[in-house]
C-alpha positions as CSV (number, residue, x, y, z in Angstrom):
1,X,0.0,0.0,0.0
2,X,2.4,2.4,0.8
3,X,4.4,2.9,-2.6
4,X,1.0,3.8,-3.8
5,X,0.3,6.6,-1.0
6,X,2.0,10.5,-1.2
7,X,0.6,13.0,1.1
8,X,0.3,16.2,-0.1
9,X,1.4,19.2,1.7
10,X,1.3,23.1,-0.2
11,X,3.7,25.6,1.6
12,X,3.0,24.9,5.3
13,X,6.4,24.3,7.6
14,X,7.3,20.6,7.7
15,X,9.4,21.9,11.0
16,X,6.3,23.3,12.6
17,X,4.8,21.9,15.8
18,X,1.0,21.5,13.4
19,X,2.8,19.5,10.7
20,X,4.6,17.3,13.4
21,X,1.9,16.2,15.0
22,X,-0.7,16.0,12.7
23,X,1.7,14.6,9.5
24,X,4.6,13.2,10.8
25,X,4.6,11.3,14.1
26,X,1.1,9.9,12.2
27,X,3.1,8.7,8.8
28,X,5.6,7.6,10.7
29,X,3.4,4.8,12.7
30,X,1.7,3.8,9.5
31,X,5.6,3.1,7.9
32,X,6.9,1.6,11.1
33,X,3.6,-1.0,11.1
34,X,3.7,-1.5,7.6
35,X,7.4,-1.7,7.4
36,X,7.8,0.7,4.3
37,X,8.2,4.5,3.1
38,X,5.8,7.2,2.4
39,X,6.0,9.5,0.2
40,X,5.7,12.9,1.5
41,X,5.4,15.5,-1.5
42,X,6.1,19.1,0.0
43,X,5.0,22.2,-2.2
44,X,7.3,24.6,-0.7
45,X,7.7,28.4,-2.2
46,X,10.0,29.2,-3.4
47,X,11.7,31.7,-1.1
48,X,12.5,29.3,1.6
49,X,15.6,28.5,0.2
50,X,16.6,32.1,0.7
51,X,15.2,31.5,4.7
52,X,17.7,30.7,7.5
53,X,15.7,27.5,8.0
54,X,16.3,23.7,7.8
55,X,17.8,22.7,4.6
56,X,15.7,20.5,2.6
57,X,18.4,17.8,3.0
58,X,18.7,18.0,6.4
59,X,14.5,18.0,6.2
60,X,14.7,14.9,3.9
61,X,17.2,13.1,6.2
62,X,15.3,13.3,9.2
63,X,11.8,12.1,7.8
64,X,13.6,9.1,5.6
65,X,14.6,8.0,9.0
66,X,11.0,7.7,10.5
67,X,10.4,6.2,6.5
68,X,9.0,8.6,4.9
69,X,10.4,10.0,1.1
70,X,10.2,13.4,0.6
71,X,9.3,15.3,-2.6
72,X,10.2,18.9,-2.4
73,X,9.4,20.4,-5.5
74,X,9.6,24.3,-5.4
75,X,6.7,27.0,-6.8
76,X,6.3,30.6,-7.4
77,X,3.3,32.5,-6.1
78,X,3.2,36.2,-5.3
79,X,0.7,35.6,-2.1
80,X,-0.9,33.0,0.5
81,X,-3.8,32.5,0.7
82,X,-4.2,32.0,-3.3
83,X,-6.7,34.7,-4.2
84,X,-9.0,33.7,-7.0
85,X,-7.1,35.4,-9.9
86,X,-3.8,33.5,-8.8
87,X,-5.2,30.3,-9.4
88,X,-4.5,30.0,-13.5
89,X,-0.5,30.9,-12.3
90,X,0.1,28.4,-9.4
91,X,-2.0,25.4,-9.8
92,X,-0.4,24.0,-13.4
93,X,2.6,24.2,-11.4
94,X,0.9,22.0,-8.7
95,X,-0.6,20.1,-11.4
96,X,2.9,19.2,-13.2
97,X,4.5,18.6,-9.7
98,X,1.5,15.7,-8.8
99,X,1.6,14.5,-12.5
100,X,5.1,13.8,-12.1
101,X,5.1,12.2,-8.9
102,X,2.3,9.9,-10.3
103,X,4.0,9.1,-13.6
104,X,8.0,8.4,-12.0
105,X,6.5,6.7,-9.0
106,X,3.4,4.8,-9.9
107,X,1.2,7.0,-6.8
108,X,-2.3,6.0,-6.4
109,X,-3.5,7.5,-3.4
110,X,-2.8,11.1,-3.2
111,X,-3.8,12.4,0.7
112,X,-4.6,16.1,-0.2
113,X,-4.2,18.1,3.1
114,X,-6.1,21.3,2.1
115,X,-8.2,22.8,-0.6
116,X,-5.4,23.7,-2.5
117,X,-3.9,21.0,-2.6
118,X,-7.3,18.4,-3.2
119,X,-7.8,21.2,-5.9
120,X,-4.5,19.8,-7.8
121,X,-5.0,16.3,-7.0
122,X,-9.0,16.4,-8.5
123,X,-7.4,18.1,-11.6
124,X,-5.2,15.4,-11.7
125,X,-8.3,12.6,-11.2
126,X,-10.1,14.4,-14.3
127,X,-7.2,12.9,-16.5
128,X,-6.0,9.6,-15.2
129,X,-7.2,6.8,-12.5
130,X,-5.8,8.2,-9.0
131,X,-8.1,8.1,-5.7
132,X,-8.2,11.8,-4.1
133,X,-8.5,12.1,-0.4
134,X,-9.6,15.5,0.8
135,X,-8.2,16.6,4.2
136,X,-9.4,20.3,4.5
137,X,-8.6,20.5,8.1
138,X,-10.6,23.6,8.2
139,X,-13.7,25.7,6.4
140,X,-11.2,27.7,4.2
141,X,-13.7,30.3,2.8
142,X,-14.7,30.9,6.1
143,X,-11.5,31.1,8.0
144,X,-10.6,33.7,5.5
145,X,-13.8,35.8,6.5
146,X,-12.8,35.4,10.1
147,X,-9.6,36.6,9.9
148,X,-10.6,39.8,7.6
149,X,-8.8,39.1,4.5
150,X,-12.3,38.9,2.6
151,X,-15.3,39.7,2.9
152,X,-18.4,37.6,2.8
153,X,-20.0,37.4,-0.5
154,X,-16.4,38.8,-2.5
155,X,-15.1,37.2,-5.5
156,X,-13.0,35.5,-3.7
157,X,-15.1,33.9,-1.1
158,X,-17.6,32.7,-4.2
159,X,-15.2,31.4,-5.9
160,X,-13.5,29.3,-3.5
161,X,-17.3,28.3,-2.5
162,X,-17.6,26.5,-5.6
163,X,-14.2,25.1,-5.2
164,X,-15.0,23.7,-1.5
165,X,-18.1,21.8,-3.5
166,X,-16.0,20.4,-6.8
167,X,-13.9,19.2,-4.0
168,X,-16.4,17.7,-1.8
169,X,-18.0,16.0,-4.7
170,X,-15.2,14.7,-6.7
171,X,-12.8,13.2,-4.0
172,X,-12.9,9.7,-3.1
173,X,-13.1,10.6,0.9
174,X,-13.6,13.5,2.1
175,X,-11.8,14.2,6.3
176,X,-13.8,15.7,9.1
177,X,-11.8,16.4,12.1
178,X,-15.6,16.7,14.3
179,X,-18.8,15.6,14.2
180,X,-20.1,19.1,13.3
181,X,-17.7,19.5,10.9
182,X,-18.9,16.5,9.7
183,X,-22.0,17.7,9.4
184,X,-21.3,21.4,7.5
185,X,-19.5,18.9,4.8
186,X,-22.6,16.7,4.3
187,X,-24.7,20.0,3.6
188,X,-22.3,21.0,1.7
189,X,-21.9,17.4,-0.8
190,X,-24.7,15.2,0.5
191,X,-23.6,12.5,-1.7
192,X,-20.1,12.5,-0.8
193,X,-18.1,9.9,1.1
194,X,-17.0,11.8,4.3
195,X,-14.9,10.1,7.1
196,X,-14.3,11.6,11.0
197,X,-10.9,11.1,11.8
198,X,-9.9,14.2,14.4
199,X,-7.1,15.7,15.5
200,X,-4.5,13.5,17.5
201,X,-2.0,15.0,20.2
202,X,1.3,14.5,19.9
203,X,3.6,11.4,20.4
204,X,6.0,13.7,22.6
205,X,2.5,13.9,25.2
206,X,2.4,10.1,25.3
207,X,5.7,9.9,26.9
208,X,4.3,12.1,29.5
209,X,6.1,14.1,32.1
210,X,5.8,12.4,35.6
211,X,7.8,14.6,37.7
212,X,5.9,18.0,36.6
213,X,2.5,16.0,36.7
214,X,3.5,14.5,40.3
215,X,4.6,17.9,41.6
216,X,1.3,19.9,40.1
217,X,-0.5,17.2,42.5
218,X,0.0,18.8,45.5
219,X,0.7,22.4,44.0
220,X,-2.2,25.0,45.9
221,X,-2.1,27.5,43.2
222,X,-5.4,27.1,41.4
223,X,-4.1,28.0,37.5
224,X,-6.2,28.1,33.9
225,X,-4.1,28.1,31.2
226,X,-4.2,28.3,27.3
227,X,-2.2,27.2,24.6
228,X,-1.7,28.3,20.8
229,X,-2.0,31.6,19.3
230,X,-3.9,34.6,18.9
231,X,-5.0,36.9,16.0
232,X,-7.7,38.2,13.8
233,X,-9.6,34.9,13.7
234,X,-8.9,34.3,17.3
235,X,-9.5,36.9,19.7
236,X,-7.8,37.0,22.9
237,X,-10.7,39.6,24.5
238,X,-13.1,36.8,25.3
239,X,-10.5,34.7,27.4
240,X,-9.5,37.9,29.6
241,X,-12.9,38.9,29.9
242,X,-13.6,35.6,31.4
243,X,-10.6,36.0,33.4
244,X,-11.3,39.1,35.1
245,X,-14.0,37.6,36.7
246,X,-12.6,34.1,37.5
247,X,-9.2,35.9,39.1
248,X,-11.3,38.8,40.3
249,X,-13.7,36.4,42.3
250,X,-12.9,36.8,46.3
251,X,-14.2,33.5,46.7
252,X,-11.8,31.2,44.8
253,X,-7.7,31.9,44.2
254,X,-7.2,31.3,40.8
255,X,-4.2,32.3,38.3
256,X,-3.8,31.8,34.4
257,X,-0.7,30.7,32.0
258,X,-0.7,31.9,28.5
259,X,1.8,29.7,26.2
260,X,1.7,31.3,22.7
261,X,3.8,31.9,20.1
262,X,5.8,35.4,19.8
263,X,4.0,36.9,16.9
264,X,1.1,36.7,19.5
265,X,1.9,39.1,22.1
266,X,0.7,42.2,20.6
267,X,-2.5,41.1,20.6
268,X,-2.4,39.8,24.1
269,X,-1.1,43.3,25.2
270,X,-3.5,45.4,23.1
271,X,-6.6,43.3,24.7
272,X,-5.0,43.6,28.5
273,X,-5.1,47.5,28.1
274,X,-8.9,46.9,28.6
275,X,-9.5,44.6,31.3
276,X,-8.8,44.6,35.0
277,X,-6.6,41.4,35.7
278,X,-4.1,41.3,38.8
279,X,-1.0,40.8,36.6
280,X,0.9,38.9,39.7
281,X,-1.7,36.0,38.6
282,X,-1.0,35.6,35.1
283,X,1.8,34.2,33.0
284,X,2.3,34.5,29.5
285,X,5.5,32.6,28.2
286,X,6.1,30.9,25.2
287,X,7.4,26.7,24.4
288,X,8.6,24.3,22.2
289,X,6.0,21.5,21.2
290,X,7.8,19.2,23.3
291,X,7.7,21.4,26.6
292,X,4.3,22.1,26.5
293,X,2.9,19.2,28.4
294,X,5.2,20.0,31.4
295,X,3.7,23.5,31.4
296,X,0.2,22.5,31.3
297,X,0.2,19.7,33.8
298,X,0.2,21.7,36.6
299,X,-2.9,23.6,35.9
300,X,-6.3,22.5,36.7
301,X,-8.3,23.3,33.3
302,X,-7.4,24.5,29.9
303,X,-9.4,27.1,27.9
304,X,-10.7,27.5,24.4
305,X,-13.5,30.5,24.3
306,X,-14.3,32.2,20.7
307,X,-16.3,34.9,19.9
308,X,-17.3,33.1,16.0
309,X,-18.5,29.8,15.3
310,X,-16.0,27.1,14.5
311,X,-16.6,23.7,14.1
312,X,-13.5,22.4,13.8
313,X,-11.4,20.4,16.6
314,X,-8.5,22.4,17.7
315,X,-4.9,21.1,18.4
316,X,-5.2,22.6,22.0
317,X,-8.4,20.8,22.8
318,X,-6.8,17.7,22.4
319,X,-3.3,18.7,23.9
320,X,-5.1,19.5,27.0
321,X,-7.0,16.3,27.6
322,X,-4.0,14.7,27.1
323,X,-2.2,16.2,29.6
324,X,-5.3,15.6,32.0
325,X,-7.0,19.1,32.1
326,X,-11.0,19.1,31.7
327,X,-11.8,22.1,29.4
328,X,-13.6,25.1,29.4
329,X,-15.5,25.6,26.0
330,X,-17.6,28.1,24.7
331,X,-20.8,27.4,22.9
332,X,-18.9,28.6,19.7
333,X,-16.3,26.1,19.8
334,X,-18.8,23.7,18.2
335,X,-16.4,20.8,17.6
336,X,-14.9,20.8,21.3
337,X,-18.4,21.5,22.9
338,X,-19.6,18.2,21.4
339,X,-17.1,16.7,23.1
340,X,-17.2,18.0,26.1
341,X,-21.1,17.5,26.0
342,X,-20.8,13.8,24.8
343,X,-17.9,12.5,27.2
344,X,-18.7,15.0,30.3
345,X,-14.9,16.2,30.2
346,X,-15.6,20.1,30.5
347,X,-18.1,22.8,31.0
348,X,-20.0,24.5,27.8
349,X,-19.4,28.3,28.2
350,X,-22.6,30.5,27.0
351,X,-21.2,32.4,24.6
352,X,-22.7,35.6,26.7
353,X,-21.1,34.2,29.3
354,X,-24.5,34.4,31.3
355,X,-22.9,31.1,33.3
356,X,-19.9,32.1,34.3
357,X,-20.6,31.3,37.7
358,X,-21.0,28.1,37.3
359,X,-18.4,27.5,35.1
360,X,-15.7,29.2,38.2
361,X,-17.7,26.2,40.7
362,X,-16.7,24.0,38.0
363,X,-13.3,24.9,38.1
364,X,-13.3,24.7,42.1
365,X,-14.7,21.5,42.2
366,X,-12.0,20.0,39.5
367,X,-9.2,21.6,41.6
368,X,-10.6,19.4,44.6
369,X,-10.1,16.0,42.6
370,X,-7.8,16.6,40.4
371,X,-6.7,12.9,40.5
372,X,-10.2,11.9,39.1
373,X,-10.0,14.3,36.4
374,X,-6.8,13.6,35.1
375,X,-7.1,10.2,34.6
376,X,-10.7,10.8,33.0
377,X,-9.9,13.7,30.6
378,X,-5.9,11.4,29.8
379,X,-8.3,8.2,29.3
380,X,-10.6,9.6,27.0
381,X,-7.8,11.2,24.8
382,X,-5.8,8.2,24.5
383,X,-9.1,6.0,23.1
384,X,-10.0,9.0,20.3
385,X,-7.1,11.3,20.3
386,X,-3.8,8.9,20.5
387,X,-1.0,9.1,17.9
388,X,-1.9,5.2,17.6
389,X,-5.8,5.8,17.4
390,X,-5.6,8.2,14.0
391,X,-3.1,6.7,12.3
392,X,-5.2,3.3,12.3
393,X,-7.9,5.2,11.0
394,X,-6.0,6.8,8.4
395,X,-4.8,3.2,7.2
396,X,-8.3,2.3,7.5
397,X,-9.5,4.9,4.6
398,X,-6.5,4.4,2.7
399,X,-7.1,0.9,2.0
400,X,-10.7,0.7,1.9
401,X,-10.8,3.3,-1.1
């Protein structure tokens, strides 16, 4: 099976924490049990070889030791995302990169991860007998209209519309990472074959770190934390205005950590300006993927509060259950609230925050058995969220198509 397989990747940072995680540490337990290589084809612009990054030697050298063969194959664009009247310019050069890979190397299965790519690879279907999987990871028109670079209704947001349909309908699978998500695809291409297989954390958080998890045991500091980034699309103003009522609450001490990524901070500052947090009682620090569960692991919950709708099923979500932290969703976060709702590992935020209350009780009452917790929220993300788990389902859908 696997000399038939290539995953697709277009421009996104093979040395990144997401890619990792979700690509890597998964390929590489499909090519350790199936005891062959993957071929990994990387659309990488190109102006990275100008960067001060990884080489794309030293990049192939590390992943043919966890067997997987890169493709690296270089393209020109003059902007990301690809705006509708890019399209004619960088897809043939997407198209001649897959058509080569098929034609040298005999690939059958091409694992599009995102529209642009599963918009090369259906291209590519139209003219000879490959099997497309569609792995969007997220509603690209919409994530677009969330973070302000177009507008709803735009030339853009059409066209890419019709694009999220052709795709949906033409692809031999299509991936869901929830069950809403699910859901919004089905609406979108009823007749389409669509396939939940979520987000897993990462094999780093299955080693686990007992000596930080022992020590946050018998730690009395009370502490929420989140992890990831912040931005247009993700607003840090709704997590500090929840906040400044948890910490301002006389009845209950409670703290916060913020792990995010540098570019991040401007956005954290700008939103603290307008809030009344203690200062002494938050933390805001940044980590490599592979320190992140010792920095969790000694708070009580984790936190993932929007002020849009998604329906997707974030990377922190996960990360936190694994680690052993319940989560605090709001109703927004449609993928994680289903969770939370279906395995009783959380509390659903209103997204007016009219129950804040008893979300802070909740909080108190999982800082009083954190044992139980722990062991719940870690169970429950090694039977659906496990490295092991996904890649099993991923096998699954690549050899029953």
């Amino acid at each position: 099976m696997l000399e038939k397989l290539a995953y697709v990747v277009i421009r996104e940072d093979l040395g990144g924490p997401i890619i990792q995680s979700q690509v890597i540490d998964v390929l590489n337990n499909i090519a350790q049990e199936e005891s062959g290589q993957i071929s990994l084809i990387w659309f990488f612009r190109v102006d990275y070889l100008f960067r001060r990054d990884k080489s794309i030697d030293e990049i192939r050298n590390d992943l043919h030791a966890k067997g997987i063969k890169l493709v690296a194959i270089p393209f020109i664009s003059l902007g990301f995302p690809v705006s509708w009247y890019l399209l004619p310019f960088v897809l043939p050069q997407w198209l001649v990169g897959l058509l080569w890979v098929y034609l040298i190397k005999n690939v059958q299965i091409f694992h599009c991860r995102s529209y642009h790519a599963a918009l090369a690879g259906v291209f590519l279907k139209f003219i000879f007998p490959i099997k497309v999987v569609f792995d969007p990871r997220s509603p690209f028109p919409e994530e677009n209209i969330a973070a302000g670079r177009w507008k709803e209704g735009s030339i853009n947001h059409r066209c890419w519309k019709n694009i999220e349909k052709l795709l949906c309908r033409k692809s031999d699978a299509v991936i869901a990472i929830s069950a809403p998500f699910l859901k919004s695809i089905n609406e979108i291409a009823p007749s389409s074959r669509v396939v939940m297989i979520p987000n897993n954390y990462p094999a780093a958080f299955a080693k686990g770190d007992k000596t930080k998890s022992e020590e946050s045991e018998s730690s009395e500091n009370v502490k929420i934390c989140y992890v990831g980034s912040f931005g247009h699309w993700n607003s840090p103003e709704p997590y500090l205005r929840f906040l400044e009522y948890s910490i301002g609450d006389d009845r209950f001490s409670l703290g916060a950590k913020f792990i995010i990524q540098s570019q991040s901070l401007l956005f954290l500052k700008a939103s603290l300006n307008v809030v009344k947090i203690d200062h002494t009682r938050l933390t805001v620090m940044s980590s490599s993927q592979g320190d992140v569960f010792g920095h969790i692991s000694d708070c009580v919950v984790g936190m993932q509060i929007m002020s849009r709708p998604d329906d997707r099923l974030s990377i922190k979500f996960v990360e936190y259950l694994a680690a052993g932290l319940p989560v605090i969703v709001s109703e927004n976060v449609r993928g994680a609230a289903d969770i939370v709702k279906r395995h009783e590992v959380g509390f659903v935020l209103n997204d007016d925050f009219s129950n804040k209350r008893e979300a802070l009780q909740f909080i108190h009452n999982v800082a009083k058995d954190r044992m139980f917790w722990r062991e719940k929220c870690k169970n429950l993300a090694e039977k659906l969220f496990s490295c092991n788990v996904v890649s099993k389902k991923l096998k699954s859908l690549y050899e029953t198509i």
